[in-house]
C-alpha positions as a Python dict, from the first residue, in 0.01 Angstrom:
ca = {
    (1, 'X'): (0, 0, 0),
    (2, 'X'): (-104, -360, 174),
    (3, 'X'): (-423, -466, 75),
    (4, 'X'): (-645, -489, 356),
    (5, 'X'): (-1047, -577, 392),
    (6, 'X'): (-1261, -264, 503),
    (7, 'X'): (-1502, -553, 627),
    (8, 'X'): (-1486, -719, 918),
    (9, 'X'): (-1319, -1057, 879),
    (10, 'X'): (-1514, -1330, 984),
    (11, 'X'): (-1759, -1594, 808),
    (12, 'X'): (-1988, -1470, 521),
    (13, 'X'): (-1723, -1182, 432),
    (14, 'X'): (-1625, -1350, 130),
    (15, 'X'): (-2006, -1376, 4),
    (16, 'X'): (-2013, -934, 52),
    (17, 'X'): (-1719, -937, -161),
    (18, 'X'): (-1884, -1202, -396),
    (19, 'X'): (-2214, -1080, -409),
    (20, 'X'): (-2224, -702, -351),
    (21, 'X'): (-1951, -556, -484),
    (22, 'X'): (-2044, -657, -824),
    (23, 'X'): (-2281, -416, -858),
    (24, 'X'): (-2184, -144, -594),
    (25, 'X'): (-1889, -43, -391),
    (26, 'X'): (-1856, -182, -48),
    (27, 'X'): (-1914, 161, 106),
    (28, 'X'): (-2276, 136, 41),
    (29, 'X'): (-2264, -185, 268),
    (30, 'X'): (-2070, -7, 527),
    (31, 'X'): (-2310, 312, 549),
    (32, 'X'): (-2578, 40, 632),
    (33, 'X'): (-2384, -56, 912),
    (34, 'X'): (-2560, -37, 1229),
    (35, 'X'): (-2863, -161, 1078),
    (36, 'X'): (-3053, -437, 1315),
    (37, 'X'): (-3105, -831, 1218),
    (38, 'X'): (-3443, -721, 1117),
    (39, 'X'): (-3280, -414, 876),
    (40, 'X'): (-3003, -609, 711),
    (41, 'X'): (-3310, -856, 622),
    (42, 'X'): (-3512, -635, 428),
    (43, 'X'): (-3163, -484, 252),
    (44, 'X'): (-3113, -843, 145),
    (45, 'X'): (-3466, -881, 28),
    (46, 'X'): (-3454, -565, -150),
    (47, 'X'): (-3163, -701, -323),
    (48, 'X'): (-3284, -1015, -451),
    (49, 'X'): (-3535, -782, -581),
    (50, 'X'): (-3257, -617, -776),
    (51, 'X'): (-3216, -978, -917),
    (52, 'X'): (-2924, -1037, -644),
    (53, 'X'): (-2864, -1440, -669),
    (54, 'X'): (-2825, -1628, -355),
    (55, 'X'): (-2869, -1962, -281),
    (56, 'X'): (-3096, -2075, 54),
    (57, 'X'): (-2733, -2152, 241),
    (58, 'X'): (-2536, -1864, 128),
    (59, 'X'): (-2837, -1630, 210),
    (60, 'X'): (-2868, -1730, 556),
    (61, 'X'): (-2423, -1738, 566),
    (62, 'X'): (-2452, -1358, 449),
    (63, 'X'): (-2706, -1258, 691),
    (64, 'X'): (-2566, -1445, 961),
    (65, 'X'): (-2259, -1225, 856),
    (66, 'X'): (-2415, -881, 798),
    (67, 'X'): (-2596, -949, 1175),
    (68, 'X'): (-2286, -1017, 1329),
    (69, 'X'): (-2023, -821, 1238),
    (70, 'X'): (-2227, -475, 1111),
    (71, 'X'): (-2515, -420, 1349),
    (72, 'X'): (-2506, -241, 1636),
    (73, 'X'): (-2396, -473, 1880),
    (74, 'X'): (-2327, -810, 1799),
    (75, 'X'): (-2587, -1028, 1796),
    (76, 'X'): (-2645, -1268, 2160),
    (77, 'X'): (-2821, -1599, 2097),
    (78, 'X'): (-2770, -1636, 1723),
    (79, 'X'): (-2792, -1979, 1609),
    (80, 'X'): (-2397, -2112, 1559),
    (81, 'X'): (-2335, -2137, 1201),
    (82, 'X'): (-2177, -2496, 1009),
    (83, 'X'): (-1862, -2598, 1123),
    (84, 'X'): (-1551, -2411, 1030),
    (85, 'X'): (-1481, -2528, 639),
    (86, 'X'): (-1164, -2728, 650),
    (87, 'X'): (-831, -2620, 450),
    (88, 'X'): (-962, -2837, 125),
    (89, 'X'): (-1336, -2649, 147),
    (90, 'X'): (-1183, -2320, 168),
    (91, 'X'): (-938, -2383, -101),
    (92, 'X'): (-1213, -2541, -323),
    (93, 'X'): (-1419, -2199, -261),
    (94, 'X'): (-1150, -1972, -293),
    (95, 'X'): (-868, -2076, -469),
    (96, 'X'): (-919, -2406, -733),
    (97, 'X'): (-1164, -2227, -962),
    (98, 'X'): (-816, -2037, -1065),
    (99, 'X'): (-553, -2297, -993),
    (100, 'X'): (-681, -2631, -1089),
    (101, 'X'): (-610, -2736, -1409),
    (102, 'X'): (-339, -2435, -1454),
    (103, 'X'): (-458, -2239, -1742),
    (104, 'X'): (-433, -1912, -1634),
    (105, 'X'): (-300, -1940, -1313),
    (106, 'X'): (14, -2210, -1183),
    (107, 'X'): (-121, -2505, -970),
    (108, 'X'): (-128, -2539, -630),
    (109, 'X'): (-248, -2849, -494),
    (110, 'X'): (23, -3099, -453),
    (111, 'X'): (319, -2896, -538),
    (112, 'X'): (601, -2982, -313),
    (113, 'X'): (797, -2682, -363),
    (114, 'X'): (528, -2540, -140),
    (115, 'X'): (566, -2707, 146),
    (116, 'X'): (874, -2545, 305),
    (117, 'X'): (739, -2256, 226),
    (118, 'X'): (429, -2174, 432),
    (119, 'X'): (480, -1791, 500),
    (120, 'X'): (518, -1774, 105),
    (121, 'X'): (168, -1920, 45),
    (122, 'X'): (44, -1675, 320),
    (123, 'X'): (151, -1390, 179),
    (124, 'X'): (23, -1470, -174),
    (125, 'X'): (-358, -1552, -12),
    (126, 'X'): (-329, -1230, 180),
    (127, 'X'): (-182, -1017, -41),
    (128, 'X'): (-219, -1173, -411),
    (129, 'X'): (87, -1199, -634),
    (130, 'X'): (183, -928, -968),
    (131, 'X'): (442, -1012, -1273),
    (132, 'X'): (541, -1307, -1434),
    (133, 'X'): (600, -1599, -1278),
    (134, 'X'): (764, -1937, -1442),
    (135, 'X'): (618, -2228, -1262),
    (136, 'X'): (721, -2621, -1349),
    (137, 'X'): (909, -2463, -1718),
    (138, 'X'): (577, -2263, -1772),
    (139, 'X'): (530, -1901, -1760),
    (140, 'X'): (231, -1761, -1622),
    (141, 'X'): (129, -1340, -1676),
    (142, 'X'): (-168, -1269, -1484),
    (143, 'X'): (-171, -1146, -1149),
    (144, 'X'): (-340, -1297, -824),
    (145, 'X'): (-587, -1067, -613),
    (146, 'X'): (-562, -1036, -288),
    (147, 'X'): (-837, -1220, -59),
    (148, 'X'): (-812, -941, 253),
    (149, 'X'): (-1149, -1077, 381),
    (150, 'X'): (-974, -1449, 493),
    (151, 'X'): (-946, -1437, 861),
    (152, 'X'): (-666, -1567, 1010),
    (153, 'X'): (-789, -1911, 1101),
    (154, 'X'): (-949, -1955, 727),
    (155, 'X'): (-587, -1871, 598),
    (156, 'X'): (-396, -2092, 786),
    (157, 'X'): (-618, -2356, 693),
    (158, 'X'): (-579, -2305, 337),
    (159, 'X'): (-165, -2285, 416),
    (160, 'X'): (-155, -2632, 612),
    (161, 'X'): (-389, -2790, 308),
    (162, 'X'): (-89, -2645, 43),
    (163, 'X'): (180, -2705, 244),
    (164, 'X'): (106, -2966, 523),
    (165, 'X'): (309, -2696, 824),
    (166, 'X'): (209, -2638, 1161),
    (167, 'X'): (64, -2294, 1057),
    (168, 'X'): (-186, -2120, 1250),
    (169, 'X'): (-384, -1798, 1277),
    (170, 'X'): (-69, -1583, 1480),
    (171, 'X'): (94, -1687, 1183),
    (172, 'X'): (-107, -1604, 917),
    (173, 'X'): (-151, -1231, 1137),
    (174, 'X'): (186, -1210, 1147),
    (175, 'X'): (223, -1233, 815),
    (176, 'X'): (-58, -996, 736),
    (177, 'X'): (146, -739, 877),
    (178, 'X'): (384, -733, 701),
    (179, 'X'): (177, -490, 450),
    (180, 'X'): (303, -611, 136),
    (181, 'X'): (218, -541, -211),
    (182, 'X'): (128, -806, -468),
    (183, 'X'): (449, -715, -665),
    (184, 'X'): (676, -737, -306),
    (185, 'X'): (519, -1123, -260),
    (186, 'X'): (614, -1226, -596),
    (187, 'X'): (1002, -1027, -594),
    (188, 'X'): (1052, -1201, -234),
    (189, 'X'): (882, -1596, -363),
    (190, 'X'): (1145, -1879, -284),
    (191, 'X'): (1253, -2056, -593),
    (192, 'X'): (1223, -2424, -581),
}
């Protein structure tokens, strides 16, 4: 079964996934869906409460979120968020804390056995990668998770930092359609 987000993807998903999930599942976010801007305030305040940790910016990122996506109707007039996190940013908050330095997990950055292989890096953001892999003569055991709240646009960006291709968010959907398991990305990976 493909690993898809029951969130809505968009901005902020990533902190529900961060922050919430570690001490409940993300149905009891969902079943406050519908709440107002005013509702999914005092749920977050209640939290931190709880001893939920959030910095000022990624508090006002997850409420922004929460507003936007699970209230009632979307939210007219909200203040525009930061600009859109380019390729490097989202690969520095998603991906390095794994990858760089290659201890548990092959590295990414730089590797130009990537590069003709954009769809490839798609499919491993999107759907995370299961079973040995052997990577520069090393072999690495763990397995990837899947990171089903990306949007499109956020995975394409991380695909053009790895790989430098013209890849874009029809792409990266494309791709996510393909409903593959973590164990199907790393059976159909190109060898260098």
């Amino acid at each position: 079964m493909a690993a898809t987000s029951p969130l809505p993807a968009g901005p902020g998903a990533e902190l529900v996934y961060r922050h919430c999930s570690g001490c409940h599942a993300l149905t009891t976010v969902l079943a406050a869906k519908g709440s107002d801007a005013a509702g999914w305030e005092r749920i977050l305040h209640s939290m931190e409460g709880y001893g939920l940790p959030l910095e000022p910016e990624e508090r006002q990122r997850l409420l922004a979120y929460l507003t936007q996506r699970l209230s009632p109707e979307p939210q007219r007039g909200v203040a525009a968020g930061p600009a859109a996190p380019t390729g490097a940013d989202l690969y520095a908050r998603h991906c390095a804390g794994c990858h760089d330095g290659g201890k548990d997990a092959p590295p990414l950055a730089g590797r130009s056995d990537l590069k003709a292989h954009p769809a490839y890096v798609a499919q491993a953001v999107l759907f995370g990668v299961a079973g040995e892999l052997m990577v520069n003569g090393r072999r690495y055991r763990g397995a990837m998770e899947p990171l089903p709240y990306l949007d499109g646009e956020a995975v394409a960006r991380i695909v053009q930092f790895l790989t430098s291709a013209d890849f874009d968010a029809r792409a990266a959907a494309a791709e996510r359609g393909r409903g593959w398991t973590p164990s199907l990305v790393r059976l159909f990976r190109p060898l260098p």
